[in-house]
Structures are given as C-alpha cells and as structure tokens.
C-alpha positions in Angstrom: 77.0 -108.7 104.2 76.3 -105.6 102.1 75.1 -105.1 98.8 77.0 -102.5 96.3 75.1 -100.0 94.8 75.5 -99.9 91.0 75.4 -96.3 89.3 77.2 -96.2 85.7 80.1 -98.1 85.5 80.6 -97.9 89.2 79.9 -99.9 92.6 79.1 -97.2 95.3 80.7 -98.7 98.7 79.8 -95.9 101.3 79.3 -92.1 101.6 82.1 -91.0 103.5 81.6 -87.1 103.5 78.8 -85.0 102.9 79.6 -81.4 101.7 77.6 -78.4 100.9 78.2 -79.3 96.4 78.6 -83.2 96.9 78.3 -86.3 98.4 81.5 -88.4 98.5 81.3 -92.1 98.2 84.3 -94.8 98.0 83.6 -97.1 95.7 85.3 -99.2 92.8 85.0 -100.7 89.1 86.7 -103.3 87.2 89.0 -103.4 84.2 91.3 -105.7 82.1 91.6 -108.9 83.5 89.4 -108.5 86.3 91.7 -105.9 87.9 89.9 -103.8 90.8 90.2 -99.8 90.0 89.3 -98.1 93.4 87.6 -94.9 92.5 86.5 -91.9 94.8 83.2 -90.5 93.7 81.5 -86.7 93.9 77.7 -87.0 93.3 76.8 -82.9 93.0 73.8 -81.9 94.6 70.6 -81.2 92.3 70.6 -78.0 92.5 74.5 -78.2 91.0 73.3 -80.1 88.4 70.0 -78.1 87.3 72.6 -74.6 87.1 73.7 -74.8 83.1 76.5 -72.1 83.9 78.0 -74.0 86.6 77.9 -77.3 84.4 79.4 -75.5 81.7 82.2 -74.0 84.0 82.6 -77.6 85.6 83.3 -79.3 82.3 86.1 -76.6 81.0 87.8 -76.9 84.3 88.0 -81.0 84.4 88.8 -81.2 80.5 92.0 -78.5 81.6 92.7 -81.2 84.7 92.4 -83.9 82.1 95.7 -82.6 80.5 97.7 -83.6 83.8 98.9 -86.8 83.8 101.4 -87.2 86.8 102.1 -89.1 89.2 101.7 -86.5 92.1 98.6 -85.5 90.6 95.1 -87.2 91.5 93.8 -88.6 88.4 89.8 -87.4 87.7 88.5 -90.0 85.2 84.9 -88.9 84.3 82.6 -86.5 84.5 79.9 -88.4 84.2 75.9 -87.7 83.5 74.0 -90.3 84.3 70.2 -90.6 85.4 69.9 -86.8 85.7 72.8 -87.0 88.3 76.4 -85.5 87.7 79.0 -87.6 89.2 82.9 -86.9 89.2 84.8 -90.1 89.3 88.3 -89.8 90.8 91.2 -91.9 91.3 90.7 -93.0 95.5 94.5 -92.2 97.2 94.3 -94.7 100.1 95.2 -91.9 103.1 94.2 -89.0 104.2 94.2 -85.2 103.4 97.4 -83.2 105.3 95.1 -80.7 106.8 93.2 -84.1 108.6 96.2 -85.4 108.8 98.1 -82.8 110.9 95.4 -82.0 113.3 95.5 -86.2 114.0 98.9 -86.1 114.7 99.0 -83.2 117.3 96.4 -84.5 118.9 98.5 -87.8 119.1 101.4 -86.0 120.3 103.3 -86.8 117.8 103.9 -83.5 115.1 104.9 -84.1 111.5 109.1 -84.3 111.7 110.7 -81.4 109.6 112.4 -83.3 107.2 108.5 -85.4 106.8 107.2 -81.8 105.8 109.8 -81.4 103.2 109.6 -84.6 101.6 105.9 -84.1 101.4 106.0 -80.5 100.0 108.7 -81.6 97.5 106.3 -84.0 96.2 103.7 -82.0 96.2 105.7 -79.5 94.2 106.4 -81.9 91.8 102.7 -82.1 91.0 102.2 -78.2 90.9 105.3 -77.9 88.4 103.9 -80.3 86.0 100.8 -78.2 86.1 102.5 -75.3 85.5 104.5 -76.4 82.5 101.4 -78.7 81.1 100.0 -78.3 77.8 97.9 -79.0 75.4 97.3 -81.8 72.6 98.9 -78.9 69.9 101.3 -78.0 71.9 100.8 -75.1 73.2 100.9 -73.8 76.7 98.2 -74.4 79.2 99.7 -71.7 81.8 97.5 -73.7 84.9 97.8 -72.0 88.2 96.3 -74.1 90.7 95.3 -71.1 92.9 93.7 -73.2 96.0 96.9 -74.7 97.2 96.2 -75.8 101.0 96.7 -78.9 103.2 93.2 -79.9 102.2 94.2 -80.3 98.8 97.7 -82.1 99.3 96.6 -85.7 99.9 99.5 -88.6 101.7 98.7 -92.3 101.1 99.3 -94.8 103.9 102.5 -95.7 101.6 103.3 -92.2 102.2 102.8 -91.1 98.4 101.7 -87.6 97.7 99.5 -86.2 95.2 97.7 -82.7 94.8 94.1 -82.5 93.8 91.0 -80.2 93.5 92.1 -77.8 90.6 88.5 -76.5 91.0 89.1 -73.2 90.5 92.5 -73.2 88.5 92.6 -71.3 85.4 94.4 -71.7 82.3 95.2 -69.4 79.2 92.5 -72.0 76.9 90.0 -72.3 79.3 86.2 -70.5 78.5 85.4 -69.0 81.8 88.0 -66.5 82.6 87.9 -64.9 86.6 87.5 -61.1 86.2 90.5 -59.1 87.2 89.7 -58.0 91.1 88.0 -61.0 92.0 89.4 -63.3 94.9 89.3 -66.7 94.6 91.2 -69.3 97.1 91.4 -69.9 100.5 92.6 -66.4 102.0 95.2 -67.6 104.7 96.9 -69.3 101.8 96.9 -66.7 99.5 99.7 -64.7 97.5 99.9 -60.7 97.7 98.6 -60.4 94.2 96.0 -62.9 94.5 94.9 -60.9 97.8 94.9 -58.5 95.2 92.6 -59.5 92.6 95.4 -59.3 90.0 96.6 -61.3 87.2 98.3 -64.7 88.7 101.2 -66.5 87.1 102.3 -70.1 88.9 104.3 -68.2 91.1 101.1 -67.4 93.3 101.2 -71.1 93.7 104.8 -70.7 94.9 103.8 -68.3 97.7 100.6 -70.0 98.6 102.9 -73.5 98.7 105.5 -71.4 100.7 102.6 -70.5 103.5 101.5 -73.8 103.6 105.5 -75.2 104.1 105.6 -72.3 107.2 102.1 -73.6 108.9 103.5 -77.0 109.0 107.3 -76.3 110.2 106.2 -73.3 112.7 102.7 -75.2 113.8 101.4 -71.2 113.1 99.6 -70.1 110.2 101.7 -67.0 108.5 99.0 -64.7 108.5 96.1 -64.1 111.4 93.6 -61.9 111.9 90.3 -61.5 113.8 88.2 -61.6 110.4 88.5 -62.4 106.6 88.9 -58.9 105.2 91.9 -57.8 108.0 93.3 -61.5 107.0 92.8 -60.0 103.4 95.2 -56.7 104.3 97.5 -59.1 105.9 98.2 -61.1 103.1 98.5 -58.5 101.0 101.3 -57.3 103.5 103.1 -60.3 103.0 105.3 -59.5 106.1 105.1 -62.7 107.9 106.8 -63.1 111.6 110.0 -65.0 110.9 109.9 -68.8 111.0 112.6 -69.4 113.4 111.2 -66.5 115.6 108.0 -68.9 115.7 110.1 -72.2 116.1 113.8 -71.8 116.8 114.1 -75.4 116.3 113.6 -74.6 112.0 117.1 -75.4 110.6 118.4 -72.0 109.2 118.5 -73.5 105.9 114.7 -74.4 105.9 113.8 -70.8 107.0 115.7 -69.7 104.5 113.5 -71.6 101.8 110.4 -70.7 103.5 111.2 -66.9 103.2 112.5 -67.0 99.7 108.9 -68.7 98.8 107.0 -66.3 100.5 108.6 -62.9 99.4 106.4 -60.1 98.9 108.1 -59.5 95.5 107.3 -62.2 92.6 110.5 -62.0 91.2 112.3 -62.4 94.7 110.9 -65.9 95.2 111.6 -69.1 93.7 111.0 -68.8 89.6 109.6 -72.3 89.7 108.0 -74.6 91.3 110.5 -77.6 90.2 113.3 -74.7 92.0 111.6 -74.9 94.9 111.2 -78.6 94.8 114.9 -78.7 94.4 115.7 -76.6 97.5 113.8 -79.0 99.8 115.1 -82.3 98.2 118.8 -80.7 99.2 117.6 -79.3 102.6 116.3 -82.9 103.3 120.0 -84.9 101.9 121.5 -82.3 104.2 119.7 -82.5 107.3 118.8 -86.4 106.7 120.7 -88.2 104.2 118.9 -91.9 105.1 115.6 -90.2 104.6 113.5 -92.4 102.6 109.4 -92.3 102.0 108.9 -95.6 104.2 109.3 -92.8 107.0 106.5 -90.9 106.2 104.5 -94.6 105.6 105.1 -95.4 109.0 104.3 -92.2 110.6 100.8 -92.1 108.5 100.0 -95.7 109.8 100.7 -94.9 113.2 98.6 -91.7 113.0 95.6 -93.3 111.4 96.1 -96.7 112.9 92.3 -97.4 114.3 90.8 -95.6 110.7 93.0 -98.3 108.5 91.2 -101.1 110.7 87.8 -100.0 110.6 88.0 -99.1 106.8 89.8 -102.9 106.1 86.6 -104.2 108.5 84.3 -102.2 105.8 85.4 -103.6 103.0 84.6 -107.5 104.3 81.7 -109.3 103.2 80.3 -107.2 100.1 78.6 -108.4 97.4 78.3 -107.1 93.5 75.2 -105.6 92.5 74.7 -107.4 89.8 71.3 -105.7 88.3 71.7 -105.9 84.7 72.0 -102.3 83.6 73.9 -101.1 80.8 73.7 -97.0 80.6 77.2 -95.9 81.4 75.7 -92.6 81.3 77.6 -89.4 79.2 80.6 -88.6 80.0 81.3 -84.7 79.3 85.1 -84.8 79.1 85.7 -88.1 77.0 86.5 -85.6 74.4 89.5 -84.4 75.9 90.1 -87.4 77.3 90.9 -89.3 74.1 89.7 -92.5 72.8 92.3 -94.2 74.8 91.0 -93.0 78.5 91.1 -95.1 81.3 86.9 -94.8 82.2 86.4 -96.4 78.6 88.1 -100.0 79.7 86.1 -99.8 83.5 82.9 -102.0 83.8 80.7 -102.8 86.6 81.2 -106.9 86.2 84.7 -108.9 86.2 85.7 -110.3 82.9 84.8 -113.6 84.1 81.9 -114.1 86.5 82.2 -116.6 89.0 78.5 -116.3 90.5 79.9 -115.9 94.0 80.6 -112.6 96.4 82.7 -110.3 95.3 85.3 -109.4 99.1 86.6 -106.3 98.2 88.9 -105.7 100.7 92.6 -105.6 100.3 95.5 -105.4 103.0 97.2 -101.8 103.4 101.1 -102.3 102.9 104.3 -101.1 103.6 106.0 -100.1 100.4 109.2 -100.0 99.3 110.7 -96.5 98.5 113.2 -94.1 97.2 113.4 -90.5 98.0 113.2 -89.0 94.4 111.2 -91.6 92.2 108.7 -94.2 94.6 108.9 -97.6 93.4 106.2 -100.6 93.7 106.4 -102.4 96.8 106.6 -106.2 96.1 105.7 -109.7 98.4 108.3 -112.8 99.1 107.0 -114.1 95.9 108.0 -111.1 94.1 104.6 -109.8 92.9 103.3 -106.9 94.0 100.6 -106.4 96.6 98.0 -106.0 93.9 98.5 -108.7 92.2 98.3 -111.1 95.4 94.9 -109.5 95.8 94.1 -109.7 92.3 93.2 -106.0 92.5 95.2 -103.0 91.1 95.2 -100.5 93.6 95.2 -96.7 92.8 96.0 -94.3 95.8 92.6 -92.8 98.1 90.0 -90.7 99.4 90.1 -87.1 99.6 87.5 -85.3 101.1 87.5 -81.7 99.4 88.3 -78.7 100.1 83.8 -77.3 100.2 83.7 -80.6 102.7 86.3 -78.8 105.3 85.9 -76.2 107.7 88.0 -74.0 105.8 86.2 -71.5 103.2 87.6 -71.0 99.9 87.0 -67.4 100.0 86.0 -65.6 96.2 84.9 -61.7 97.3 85.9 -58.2 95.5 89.1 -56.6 97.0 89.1 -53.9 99.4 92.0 -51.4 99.7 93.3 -50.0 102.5 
C-alpha cells in the first residue's frame, strides 16, 4: 500500500514529470458528497517562487485563464501558496498530450487517420475560439491569443475528448505585463509570419500556428525546417510552405485546401476565425466520413496507450488517505478572479463522511458514448454514469507541459534578413 501525501487541499499521488519550472504530480481532492476531483499539480521550483516578477507575471496570466470556462479548455483551479511553495492545481485530462501521442503511434505503426486529425483540431479550435472571443466580468473584451499553440499543448483523453491548455504566455488587452513589440515568444516551428516577426498578434496568429500544426499531422512533415533556430526563424517568416499534397498525395484536395487557406502568408487571406476554421474541418470530416463519431478516436487512443492505461489503473490500487490533521489550505492568488463561487473553494482533503478505512483510488478507464459536435456522458447498464458507479466524478488528465518536452518555446529578438 502507499500513503498519499497531503499538501493544501490536495493528496499528491506521484510525480509523473520533472521539468526545468516544475514538478508534475497526479493527484486528487474531494468535494460535495464525497465526489473524487482528480487534479494535475505544478509544484514551481524555489527559485520560481523566490523571483517576485515572475510571480507577479504568473498570477496576471492564470487570473486571464480563469476567464475561460469551456469545455475544450483545461480548467486551472488554483494558484496556490502554501508552505513557501507555489503550486498550480489543474483539472487531470485522463490521456495523453498529441505531440506524445503521435510519436506513440508511429512507432506502433499505426498513424493518426486523417479524418482523426480533423476531428481533433476541430475540437481544439473550439477551445482557441472561445479564447478569442472571451471576456471579462464587465464585459469587455479580453482579445486572448494563445500564442504557443503546439501538439504539446492539445491534450486527447482516452474517451477521445480534446482540450487545449498552457496559455503560459498568452496575452490579453487587460493583462499587466505586456511583451514588447519585437520580442518572440512561442515555439518557432509553430509560429505565424508576424509572430516570427515580433509584431503585434491578433488570434489569427493562432490560426496559422493551428494551421502548421493540422499540416505536421496530415503530411507526417513539419512545414518549416531548417538546420538552426534563427534560419527556422527566416523560414517562418517566409511562410512558403511545400504544398501538402506534394508531401502526402494521399491529403484529400479538400483538406489541403484548408490547410493552405490557414497558413497564408497574408492575415487577411486566412480563415477570419478560429470557429471558420472549425467549421471547415467539421464539413471536410461529414464529407470524407459521414459515420465519423469520437468513439473512433477513443479506440485508437486506447490501443496506442494500451500498456500505460494498465500500469496507471495498477498505480492507483491500494492507497491510503493521509489523514494528518492539517488545516492551512494555503493562499490562493487568483480566488479573486475566480469568484466566490470557484470550484477549489468546495475541494477538501477528507470525504464528507469518514469511514476510518483505505481510501482505493482507482477508477476503470471507459468507453464513452459520443457525438461528433457536442460529446455526451457515457452511461453503465444501470444507466448511471461511470462516475457515479465509482463514486468518483472524474475530470479529464495529465498533461505534461510544454518546458517538460523536448521542444523549446523559443522568446529571442528578431533578426532581419
């Protein structure tokens, strides 16, 4: 058996990635009527949490992410101070990162389909467009661009949901810390012209970036290469891709088409919106699969990560509560912005009703039942739902971020040719 350790309101399970800002650890609280909230959980490095500047910068940025409340969106919850430790507390999306997930599959053999991709941008999409229109508790618009979109940061649950995450560096019109005009930030193979730039972004950057990432995964190429960061710097700036179906002759014409309108050199060539875009796929995808649903994408991400879904079920056997009777929930440094009706504020360490025995926190991984616009909940013979046989609620999983990958998100001056 193994002991939980208690920090806050939390029960740390495990670190699961170690990054050069964080330690990540999967762990999980409790809320009304005993339900189980699965959390992910960033514990910054001390010297993160002794830089005032950065703490400051990290609080504006995750009160601006507290606006977005969508389901293709990975919820952050706290941002929490507690023992001289800074921990940010994340809704856990049971499933793994696409970047992870891609480089799985082709070692499998077995390649995301094309019309898997789509369905996984669209949603995707759908996240970034709520972004983009978001706004604030007067009214008045946030203007978010993401400005790191990248398969690290797109994150499919073993029920083959799709949520976005790590708005790190996005920047909105409110926000306190403001990136100087010629200053890259992002991940550069991912990047728009006039981000390449160092210019003033509107969410069509995230359009372009989101239309490179689409390319990568239907051509298996990224659109840009070069032998260092500063020539991949000119070549983004060039924006003159080679042609999708030159790359893969098997991309429908249709799909290419989309790709190329997303990644035009010219911002008013491309899609307007990111909800434009999202339409183009969900079309692309009735056309060139009309049965499509998401239970696809389910089964393909349990076949991938088949051994991983066993070993973590195996983890979660056999743990028991820290029960250590300590009651300082720390500071949280966005409950301001979160309101008084946040969903940290009902999460507590202990069940509602203590039964003095093991807590088993494990739960079975499912097979839901979907649609292709709108998911819905998957539910047992009985009719209830998964989570309620378990007596859990279960929020979708882990992402490791984008610092704990091998890819750099890049923030230099510009160079011109």
């Amino acid at each position: 058996m193994r002991k939980t350790k208690r920090v806050g309101r939390y029960h740390l399970l495990e670190r699961i990635a170690y990054g050069g800002m964080a330690e990540i650890f999967r762990g999980f609280t409790y809320e009304d009527e005993q339900f189980r909230r699965d959390v992910a959980i960033k514990k910054l490095l001390p010297h993160f949490v002794e830089d005032k500047q950065f703490i400051d910068m990290l609080t504006d940025e995750f009160k601006l992410v507290s606006h977005l409340k969508h389901p293709n969106i990975a919820e952050v919850y706290e941002l929490a101070r507690i023992d001289g430790e800074l921990l940010i507390v994340m809704e856990y999306v049971d499933g793994k990162d696409l970047r992870s997930t891609v480089e799985k599959a082709r070692l499998q053999g077995v390649p995301l389909a094309l019309d898997d991709i789509a369905f996984v941008m669209a949603r995707a999409l759908d996240g970034l467009h709520h972004a983009h229109v978001a706004r604030d508790a007067r009214g008045e618009p946030l203007r978010i661009v993401h400005r790191d979109f990248s398969p690290s940061n797109v994150l499919v649950a073993y029920d083959g949901t799709v949520k976005i995450c790590d708005f790190g560096i996005a920047k909105a019109t409110h926000s306190r810390v403001q990136t100087k005009t010629g200053i890259i930030k992002g991940k550069v193979k991912y990047m728009s012209p006039e981000q390449a730039f160092g210019r003033k972004l509107d969410w069509r950057s995230d359009i372009f970036s989101a239309g490179s990432v689409l390319y990568e995964l239907a051509t298996g190429a990224a659109p840009f290469q070069a032998a260092n960061e500063v020539d991949l710097i000119f070549a983004v700036r060039d924006a003159a891709p080679r042609p999708a179906r030159e790359v893969n002759p098997a991309i429908p014409p249709r799909l290419a088409a989309i790709i190329e309108k997303a990644m035009a050199r010219s911002r008013s060539a491309r899609f307007q919106t990111a909800k434009d875009f999202r339409d183009a796929l969900i079309e692309f995808i009735r056309e060139h699969n009309p049965a499509y649903r998401r239970t696809r994408l389910a089964r393909f991400m349990k076949r991938v990560w088949a051994v991983e879904i066993e070993n973590e079920l195996r983890a979660l056997e056999n743990v028991v509560l820290d029960e250590a009777p300590r009651r300082d929930y720390g500071q949280n440094l966005i409950a301001d912005a979160l309101g008084p009706d946040a969903a940290f504020s009902r999460f507590s360490p202990n069940p509602t009703r203590s039964t003095g025995r093991q807590t088993e926190v494990g739960a079975d991984v499912h097979e839901a039942r979907t649609e292709l616009v709108e998911p819905r909940v998957s539910r047992t013979s009985s009719g209830r739902t998964a989570s309620e046989r378990h007596g859990a609620r279960r929020t979708l999983p882990l992402h490791a971020p984008a610092e704990l990958h091998d890819e750099k998100t890049l923030v230099v001056p510009p160079r011109e040719r």
